[in-house]
TIPAFI-23471 format. One line per 10 residues: for each residue x, z, y of C-alpha. Coordinates in nm, 2 decimals, padded with zeros to 4 digits, always signed. Example, Ala and Ser with C-alpha at 12.3 -4.5 7.8 and 13.67 -1.06 7.14 Angstrom:
2
+01.23/+00.78/-00.45; +01.37/+00.71/-00.11
END
This chain:
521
-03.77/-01.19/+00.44; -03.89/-00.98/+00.13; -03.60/-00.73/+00.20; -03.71/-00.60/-00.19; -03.64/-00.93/-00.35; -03.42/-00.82/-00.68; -03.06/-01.00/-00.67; -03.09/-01.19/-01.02; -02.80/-01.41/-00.98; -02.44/-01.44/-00.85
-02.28/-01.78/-00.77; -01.86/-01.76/-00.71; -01.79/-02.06/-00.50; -01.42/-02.14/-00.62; -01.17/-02.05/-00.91; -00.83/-01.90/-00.89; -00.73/-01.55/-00.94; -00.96/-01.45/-00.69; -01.26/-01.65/-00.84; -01.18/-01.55/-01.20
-01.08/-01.18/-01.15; -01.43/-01.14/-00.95; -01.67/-01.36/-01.20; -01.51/-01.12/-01.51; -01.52/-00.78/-01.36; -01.88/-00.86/-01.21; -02.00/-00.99/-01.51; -01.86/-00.69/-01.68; -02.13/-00.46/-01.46; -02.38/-00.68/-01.48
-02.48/-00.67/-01.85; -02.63/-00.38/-01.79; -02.85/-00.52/-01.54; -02.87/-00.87/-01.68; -02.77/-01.04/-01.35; -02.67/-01.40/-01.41; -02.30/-01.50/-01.29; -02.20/-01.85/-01.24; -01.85/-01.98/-01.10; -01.82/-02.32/-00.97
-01.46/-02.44/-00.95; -01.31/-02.77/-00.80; -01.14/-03.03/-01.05; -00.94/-03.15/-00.70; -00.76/-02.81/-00.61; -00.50/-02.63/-00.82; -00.37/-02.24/-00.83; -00.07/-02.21/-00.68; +00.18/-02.03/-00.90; +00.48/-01.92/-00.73
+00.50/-01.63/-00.95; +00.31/-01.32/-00.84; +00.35/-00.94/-00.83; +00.06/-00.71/-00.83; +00.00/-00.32/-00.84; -00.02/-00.09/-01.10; -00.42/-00.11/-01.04; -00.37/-00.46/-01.20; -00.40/-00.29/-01.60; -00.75/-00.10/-01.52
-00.85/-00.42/-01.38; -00.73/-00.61/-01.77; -00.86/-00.30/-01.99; -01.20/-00.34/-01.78; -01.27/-00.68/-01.88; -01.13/-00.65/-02.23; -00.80/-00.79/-02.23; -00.50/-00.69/-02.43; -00.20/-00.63/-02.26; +00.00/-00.84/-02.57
-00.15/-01.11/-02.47; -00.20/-01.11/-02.14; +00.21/-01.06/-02.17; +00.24/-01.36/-02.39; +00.01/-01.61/-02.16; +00.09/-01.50/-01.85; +00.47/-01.56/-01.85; +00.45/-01.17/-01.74; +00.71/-00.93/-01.67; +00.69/-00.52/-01.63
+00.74/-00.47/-01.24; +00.83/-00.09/-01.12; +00.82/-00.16/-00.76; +01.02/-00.36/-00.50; +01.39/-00.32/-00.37; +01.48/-00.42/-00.05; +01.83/-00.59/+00.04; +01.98/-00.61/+00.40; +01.67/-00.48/+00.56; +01.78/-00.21/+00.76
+02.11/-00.33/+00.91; +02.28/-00.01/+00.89; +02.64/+00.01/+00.81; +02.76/+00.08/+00.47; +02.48/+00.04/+00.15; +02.19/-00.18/+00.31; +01.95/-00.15/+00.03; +01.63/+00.10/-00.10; +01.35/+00.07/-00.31; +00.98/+00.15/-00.30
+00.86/+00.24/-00.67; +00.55/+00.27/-00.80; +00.59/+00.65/-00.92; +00.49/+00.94/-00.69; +00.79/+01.17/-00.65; +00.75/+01.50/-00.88; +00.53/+01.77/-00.82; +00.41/+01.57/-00.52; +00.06/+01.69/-00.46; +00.21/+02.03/-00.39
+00.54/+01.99/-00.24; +00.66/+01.72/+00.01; +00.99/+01.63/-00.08; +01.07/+01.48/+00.23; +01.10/+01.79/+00.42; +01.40/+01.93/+00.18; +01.57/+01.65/+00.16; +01.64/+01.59/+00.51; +01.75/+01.96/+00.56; +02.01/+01.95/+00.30
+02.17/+01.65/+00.46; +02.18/+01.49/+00.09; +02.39/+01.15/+00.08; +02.18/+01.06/-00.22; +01.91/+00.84/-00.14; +01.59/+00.93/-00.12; +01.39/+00.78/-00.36; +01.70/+00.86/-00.64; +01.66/+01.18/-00.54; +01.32/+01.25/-00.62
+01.17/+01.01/-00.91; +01.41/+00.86/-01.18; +01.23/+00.51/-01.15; +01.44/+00.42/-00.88; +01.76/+00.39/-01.09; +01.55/+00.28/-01.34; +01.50/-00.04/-01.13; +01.84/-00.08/-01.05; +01.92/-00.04/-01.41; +01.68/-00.32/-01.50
+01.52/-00.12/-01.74; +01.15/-00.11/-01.86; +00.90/+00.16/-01.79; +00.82/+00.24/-02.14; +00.92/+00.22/-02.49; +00.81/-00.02/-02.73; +00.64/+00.22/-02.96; +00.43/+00.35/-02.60; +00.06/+00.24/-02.67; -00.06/-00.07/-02.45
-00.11/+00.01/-02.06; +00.03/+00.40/-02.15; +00.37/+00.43/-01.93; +00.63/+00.68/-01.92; +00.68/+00.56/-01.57; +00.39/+00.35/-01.33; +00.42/-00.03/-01.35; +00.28/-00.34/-01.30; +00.31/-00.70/-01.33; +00.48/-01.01/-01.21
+00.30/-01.31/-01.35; +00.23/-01.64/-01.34; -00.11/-01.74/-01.09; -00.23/-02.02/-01.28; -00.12/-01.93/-01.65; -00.32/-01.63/-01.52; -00.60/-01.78/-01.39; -00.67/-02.01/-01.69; -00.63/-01.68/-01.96; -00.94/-01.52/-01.75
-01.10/-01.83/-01.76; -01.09/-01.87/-02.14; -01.21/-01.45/-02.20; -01.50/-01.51/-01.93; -01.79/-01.35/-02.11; -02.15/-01.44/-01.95; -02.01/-01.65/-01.71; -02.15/-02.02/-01.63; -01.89/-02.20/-01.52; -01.93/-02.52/-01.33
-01.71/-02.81/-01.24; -01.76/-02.97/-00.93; -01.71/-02.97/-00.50; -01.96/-02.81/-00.28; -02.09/-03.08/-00.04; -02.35/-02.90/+00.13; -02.49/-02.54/+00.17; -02.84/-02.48/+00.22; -02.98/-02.20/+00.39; -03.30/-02.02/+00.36
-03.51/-01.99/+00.62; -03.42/-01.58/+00.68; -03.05/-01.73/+00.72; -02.95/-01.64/+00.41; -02.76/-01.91/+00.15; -03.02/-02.02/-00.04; -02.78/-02.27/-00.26; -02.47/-02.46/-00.28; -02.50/-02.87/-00.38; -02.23/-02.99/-00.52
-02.10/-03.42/-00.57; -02.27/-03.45/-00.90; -02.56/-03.37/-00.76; -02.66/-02.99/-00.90; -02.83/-02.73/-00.69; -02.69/-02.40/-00.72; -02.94/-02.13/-00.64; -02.83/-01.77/-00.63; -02.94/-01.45/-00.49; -02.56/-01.34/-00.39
-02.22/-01.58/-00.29; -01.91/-01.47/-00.34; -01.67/-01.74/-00.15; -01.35/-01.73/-00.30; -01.25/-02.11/-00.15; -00.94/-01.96/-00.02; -00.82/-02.09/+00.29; -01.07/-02.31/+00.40; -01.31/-02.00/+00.34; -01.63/-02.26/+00.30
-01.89/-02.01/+00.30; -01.77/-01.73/+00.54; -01.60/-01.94/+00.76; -01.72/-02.28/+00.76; -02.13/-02.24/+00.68; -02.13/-01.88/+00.88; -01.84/-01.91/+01.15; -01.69/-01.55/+01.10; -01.38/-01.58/+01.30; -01.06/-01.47/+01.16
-00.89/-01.17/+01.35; -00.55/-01.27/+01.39; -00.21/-01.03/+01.31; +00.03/-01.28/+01.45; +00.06/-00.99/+01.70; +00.23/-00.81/+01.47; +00.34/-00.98/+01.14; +00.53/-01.30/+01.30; +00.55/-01.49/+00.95; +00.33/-01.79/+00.89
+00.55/-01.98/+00.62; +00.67/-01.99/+00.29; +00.89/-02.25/+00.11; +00.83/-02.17/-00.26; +01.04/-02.26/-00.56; +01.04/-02.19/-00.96; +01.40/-02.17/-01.10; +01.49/-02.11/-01.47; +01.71/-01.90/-01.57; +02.07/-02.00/-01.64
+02.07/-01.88/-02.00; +01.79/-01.76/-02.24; +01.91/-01.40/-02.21; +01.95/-01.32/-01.86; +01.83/-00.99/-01.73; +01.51/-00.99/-01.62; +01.45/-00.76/-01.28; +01.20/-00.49/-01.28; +01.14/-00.50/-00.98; +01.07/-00.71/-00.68
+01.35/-00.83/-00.48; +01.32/-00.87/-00.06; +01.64/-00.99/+00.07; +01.65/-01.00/+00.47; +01.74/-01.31/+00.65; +01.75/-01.47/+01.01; +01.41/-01.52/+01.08; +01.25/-01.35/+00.76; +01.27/-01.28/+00.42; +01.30/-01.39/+00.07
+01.07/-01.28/-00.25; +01.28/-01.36/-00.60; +01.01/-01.26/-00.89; +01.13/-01.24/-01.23; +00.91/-01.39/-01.50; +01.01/-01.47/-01.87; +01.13/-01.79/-01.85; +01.15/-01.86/-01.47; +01.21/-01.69/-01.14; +00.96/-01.78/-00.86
+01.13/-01.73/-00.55; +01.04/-01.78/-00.16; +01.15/-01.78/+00.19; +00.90/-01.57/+00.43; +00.96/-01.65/+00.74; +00.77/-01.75/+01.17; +00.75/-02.08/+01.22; +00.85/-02.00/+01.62; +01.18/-01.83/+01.51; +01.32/-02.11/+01.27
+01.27/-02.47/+01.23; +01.16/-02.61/+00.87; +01.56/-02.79/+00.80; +01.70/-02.44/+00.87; +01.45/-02.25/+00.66; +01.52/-02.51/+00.37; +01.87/-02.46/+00.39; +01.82/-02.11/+00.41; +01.61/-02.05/+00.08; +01.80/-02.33/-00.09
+02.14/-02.12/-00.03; +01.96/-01.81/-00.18; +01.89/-02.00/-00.48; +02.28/-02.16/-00.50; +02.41/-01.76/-00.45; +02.21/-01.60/-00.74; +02.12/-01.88/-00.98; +02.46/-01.95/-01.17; +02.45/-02.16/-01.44; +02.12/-02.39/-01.30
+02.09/-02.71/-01.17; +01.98/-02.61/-00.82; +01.95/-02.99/-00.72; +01.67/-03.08/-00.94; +01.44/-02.82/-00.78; +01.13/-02.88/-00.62; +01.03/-02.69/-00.30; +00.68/-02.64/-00.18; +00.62/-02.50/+00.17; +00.33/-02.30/+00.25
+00.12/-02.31/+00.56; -00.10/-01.98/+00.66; -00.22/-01.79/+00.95; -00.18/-01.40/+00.90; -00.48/-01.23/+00.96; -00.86/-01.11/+00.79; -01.20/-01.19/+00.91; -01.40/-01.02/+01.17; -01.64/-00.89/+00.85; -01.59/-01.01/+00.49
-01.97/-00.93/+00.39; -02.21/-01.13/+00.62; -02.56/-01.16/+00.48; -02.60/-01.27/+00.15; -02.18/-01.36/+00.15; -01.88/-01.19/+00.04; -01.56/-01.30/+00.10; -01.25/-01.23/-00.20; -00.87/-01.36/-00.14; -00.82/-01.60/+00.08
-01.12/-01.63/+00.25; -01.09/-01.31/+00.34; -00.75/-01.29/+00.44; -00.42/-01.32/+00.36; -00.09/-01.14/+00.54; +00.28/-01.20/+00.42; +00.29/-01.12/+00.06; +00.56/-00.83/+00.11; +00.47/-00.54/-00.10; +00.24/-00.78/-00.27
-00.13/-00.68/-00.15; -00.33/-00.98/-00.24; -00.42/-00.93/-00.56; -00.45/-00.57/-00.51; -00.74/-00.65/-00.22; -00.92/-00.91/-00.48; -00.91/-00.59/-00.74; -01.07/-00.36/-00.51; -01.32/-00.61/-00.36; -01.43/-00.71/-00.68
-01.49/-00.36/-00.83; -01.66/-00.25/-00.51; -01.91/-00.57/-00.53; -01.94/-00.47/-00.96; -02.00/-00.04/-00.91; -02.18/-00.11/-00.60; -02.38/-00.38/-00.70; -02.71/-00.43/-00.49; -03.04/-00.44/-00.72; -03.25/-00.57/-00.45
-03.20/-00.77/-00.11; -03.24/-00.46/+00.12; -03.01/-00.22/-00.10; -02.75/-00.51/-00.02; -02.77/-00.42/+00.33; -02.63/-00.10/+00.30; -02.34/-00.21/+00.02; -02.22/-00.49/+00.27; -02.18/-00.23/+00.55; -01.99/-00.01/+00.34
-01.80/-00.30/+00.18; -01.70/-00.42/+00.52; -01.59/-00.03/+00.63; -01.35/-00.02/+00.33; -01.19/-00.34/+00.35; -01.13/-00.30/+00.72; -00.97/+00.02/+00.66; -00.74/-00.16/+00.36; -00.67/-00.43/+00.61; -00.52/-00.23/+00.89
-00.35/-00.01/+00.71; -00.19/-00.29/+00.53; -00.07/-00.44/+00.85; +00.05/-00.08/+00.98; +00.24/-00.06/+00.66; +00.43/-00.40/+00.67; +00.49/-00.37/+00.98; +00.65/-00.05/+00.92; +00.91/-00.22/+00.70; +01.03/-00.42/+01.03
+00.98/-00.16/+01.33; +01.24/+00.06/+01.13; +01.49/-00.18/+01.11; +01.77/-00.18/+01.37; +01.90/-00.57/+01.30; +02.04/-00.71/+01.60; +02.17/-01.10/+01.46; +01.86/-01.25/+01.59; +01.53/-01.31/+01.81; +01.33/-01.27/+01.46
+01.46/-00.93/+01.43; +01.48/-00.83/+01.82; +01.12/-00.94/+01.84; +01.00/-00.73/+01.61; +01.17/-00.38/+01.69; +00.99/-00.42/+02.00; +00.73/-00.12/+02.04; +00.48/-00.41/+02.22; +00.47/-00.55/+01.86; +00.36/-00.23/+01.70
+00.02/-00.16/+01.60; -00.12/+00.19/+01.79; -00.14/+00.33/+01.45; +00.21/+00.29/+01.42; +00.35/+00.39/+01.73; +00.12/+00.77/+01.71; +00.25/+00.81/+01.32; +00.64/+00.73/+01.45; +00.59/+00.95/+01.74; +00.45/+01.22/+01.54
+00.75/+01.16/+01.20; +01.01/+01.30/+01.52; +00.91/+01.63/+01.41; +00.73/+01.60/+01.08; +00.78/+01.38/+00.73; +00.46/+01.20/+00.61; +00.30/+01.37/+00.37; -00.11/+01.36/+00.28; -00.28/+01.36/+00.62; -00.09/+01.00/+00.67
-00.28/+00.86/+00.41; -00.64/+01.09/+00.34; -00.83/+00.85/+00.17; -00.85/+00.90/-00.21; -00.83/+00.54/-00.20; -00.57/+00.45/-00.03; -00.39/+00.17/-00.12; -00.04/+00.31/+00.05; -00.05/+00.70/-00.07; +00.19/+00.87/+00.21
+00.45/+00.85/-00.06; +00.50/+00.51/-00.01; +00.54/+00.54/+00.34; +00.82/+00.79/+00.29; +01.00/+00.55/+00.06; +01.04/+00.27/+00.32; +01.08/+00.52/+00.61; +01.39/+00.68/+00.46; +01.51/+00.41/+00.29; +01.50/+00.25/+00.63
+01.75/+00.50/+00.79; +01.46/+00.64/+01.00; +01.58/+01.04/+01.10; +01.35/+01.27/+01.30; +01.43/+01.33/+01.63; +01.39/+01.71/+01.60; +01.40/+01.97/+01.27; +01.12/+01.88/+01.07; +00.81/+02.12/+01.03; +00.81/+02.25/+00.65
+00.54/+02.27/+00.43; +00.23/+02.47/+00.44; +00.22/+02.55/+00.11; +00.30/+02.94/-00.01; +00.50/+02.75/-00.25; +00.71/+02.52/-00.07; +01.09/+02.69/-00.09; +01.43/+02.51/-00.07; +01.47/+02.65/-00.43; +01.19/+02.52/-00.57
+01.28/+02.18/-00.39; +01.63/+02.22/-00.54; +01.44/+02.27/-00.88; +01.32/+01.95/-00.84; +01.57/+01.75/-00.76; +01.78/+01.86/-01.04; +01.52/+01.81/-01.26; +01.49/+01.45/-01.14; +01.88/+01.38/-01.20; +01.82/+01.55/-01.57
+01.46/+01.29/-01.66; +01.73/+00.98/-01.49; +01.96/+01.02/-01.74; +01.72/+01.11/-02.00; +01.49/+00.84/-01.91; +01.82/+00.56/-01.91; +01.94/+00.65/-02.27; +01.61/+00.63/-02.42; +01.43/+00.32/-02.25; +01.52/-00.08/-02.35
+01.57/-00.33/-02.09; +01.31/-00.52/-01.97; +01.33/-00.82/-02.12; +01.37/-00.65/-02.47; +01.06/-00.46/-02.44; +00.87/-00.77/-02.34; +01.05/-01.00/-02.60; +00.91/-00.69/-02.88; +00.56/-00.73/-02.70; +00.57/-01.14/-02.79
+00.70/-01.12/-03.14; +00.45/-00.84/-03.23; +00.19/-01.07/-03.10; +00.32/-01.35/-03.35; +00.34/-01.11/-03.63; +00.69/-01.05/-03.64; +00.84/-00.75/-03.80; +00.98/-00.51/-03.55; +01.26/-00.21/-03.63; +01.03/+00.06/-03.60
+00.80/-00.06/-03.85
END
């Protein structure tokens, strides 16, 4: 094998979010080096769109292949999200309910928060305490104004959106892209081992130099051609179903949530995404701890509960099949694996979209000129995305291992310690005596900072077994904390007179787009 051979084109095996997102941020890098980028997309398999939340990394990944955010808005169905509240998760007497947000509590770098806040023996919760976006999302309120300049924030967001109203718009702004319609029949290897092409059922050979296989489940490439097993996290994360459903809203101007909703259940959970027109909501749950006529019931009684003013018998629900877990190495050869084929986990705190980001701006600013430079970006690319995978799984499973629900085996099951990644059991040994604070999380690219673990810790009812350690900082003080916190309670109140709802500030965002006159103009 020339090991020298220069990487000339790119062939994305499958559409979707993951095949679109990759084939436009690639392309994006590669006019500089005038690397060819084809996708080839089946006619036979559509996106699902349940009605998807992502992170706030979501608007470097629209500004970097030239979208708008109008118009993503607009086309997308899209909504601002702030972060996720959780409901019933704890099963702690009194007010079951916190929120993870999206905003780093103030002054964080420098103080941890934490530390005060269990020494004062504050009733307020946590996340109130130290950022104003967590009323913010129990206001319902949007994280900017309308006159705030597109992707500029007073407070971090993201996005809930619509999968295949999503995947279409990146289809249409594909620039120096070469896409294909048709199903891979056969993959032909070179003689080194390497994919040398894909041939599809009209009969075209694809040739290319790199495959990215983003065939999603069925992983075709990574899975199929190479046989690169998938480790399984059924160990830890029990669920391996969803039943899906889209419901409209009662009336044309209903709230819309800016945030998330997870709402505990026997055997589970349920996600409840607000969108523009439509909520996409869908019961989590383990196969072995509830059988499909008792999940139904379950998510269609969710729906019955908070949908006044619909017609919850004309619904259609979808149930989803997958196995929780990521492959043994995403980047095998002259392969990479984005989405699905890589992996997929429950989509609590939404981290699928967030791992196709990162994957495909690793392939794009890494981007192998030559056959043996790939070598080196593949065992890098696998280091990374095996670092993002188990800290995922540490992190999810954080949100159950805190919990102290008793009402059935679902819950039991996973409190127990046996269940607990290692990772998890040192970093709860260690939080009896110490909050989390940076050394939790070191990487600079780390897709939980140690912030977020404090949000779902706490907001769990977790308490240290001992007095916690304070800061090391010559600046840490109980005043300075106390500072804080009232400067916190001072932005809230601030921040909630000044900012519209959330479905004012996107309704703004569409008329804009359409050339309607708004107030402040």
């Amino acid at each position: 094998m020339a090991m020298n051979r220069a990487i000339r084109k790119v062939v994305i095996v499958g559409g979707g979010t993951a095949g679109w997102i990759t084939a436009n941020v690639v392309a994006a890098g590669c006019r500089r080096t005038g690397c060819e980028v084809a996708l080839v997309e089946s006619p036979d398999i559509p996106t699902i769109g349940v009605g998807e939340g992502t992170w706030p990394s979501m608007r470097q990944t629209l500004r970097r292949i030239g979208l708008s955010e109008a118009e993503f808005v607009r086309a997308c169905s899209a909504s601002f999200k702030q972060g996720t509240r959780f409901f019933g998760w704890s099963g702690r007497k009194g007010r079951d309910e916190y929120c993870h947000p999206f905003s780093l509590p103030i002054e964080y770098a420098s103080l941890n928060p934490a530390t005060y806040w269990l020494a004062s023996g504050s009733k307020t919760p946590f996340a109130e305490l130290v950022t104003p976006q967590a009323r913010l999302m129990e206001l319902g309120l949007a994280p900017k104004q309308v006159t705030t300049p597109e992707y500029a924030f007073a407070y971090n967001y993201a996005y809930h959106l619509d999968a295949g109203r999503f995947a279409s718009l990146l289809q249409r702004k594909a620039v120096d892209v070469a896409h294909i319609v048709g199903n891979v029949e056969q993959i032909d290897p070179s003689p080194d081992g390497d994919i040398a092409a894909v041939v599809l059922d009209t009969g075209k050979r694809l040739e290319g130099d790199l495959f990215v296989d983003c065939t999603g489940q069925r992983a075709l490439l990574i899975g199929g051609h190479y046989g690169v097993r998938l480790l399984s996290a059924k160990d830890w994360l029990f669920n391996d179903r969803a039943i899906a459903v889209q419901v409209p809203y009662g009336r044309p101007d209903a709230p819309i949530a800016s945030a998330t909703y997870a709402t505990a259940q026997p055997a589970g959970w349920i996600w409840d995404i607000g969108l523009q027109s439509r909520r996409g909501i869908g019961y989590v749950h383990s196969s072995a701890h509830v059988d499909p006529e008792t999940a139904l019931a379950t998510v269609r009684g969710y729906v019955e509960r908070t949908s006044p003013g619909v017609d919850v018998g004309g619904l259609s629900y979808r149930t989803i099949r997958f196995e929780p877990g990521y492959r043994a190495v995403f980047w095998h050869r002259n392969c990479v694996a984005v989405g699905l084929s890589a992996g997929f986990v429950e989509p609590l705190e939404a981290s699928a979209l967030a791992l196709i980001e990162q994957s495909a701006a690793m392939i794009a600013e890494q981007f192998p000129r030559d056959r043996g430079i790939m070598e080196v970006a593949a065992k890098r690319f696998n280091a990374k995305m095996h670092h993002h995978w188990e800290r995922i799984v540490e992190f999810l499973k954080l949100h159950y291992a805190t919990s102290i629900r008793d009402d059935d085996d679902y819950w039991r099951d996973n409190r127990a310690p046996r269940s607990f990644p290692e990772s998890l059991r040192d970093k709860l040994t260690l939080w009896q005596q110490q909050t989390p604070w940076h050394d939790d999380a070191p990487r600079v690219d780390e897709l939980f900072p140690s912030a977020s673990y404090q949000y779902v810790l706490y907001g769990m009812g977790f308490r240290p077994g001992f007095d916690v350690r304070e800061g090391s900082s010559p600046d840490d003080s109980p005043a300075r904390a106390d500072r804080l916190f009232h400067d916190t309670r001072l932005r809230t109140e601030q921040a909630a007179r000044v900012l519209p709802d959330n479905r004012s500030l996107l309704c703004s965002i569409v008329q804009r787009l359409a050339g309607v006159p708004q107030p402040d103009e």
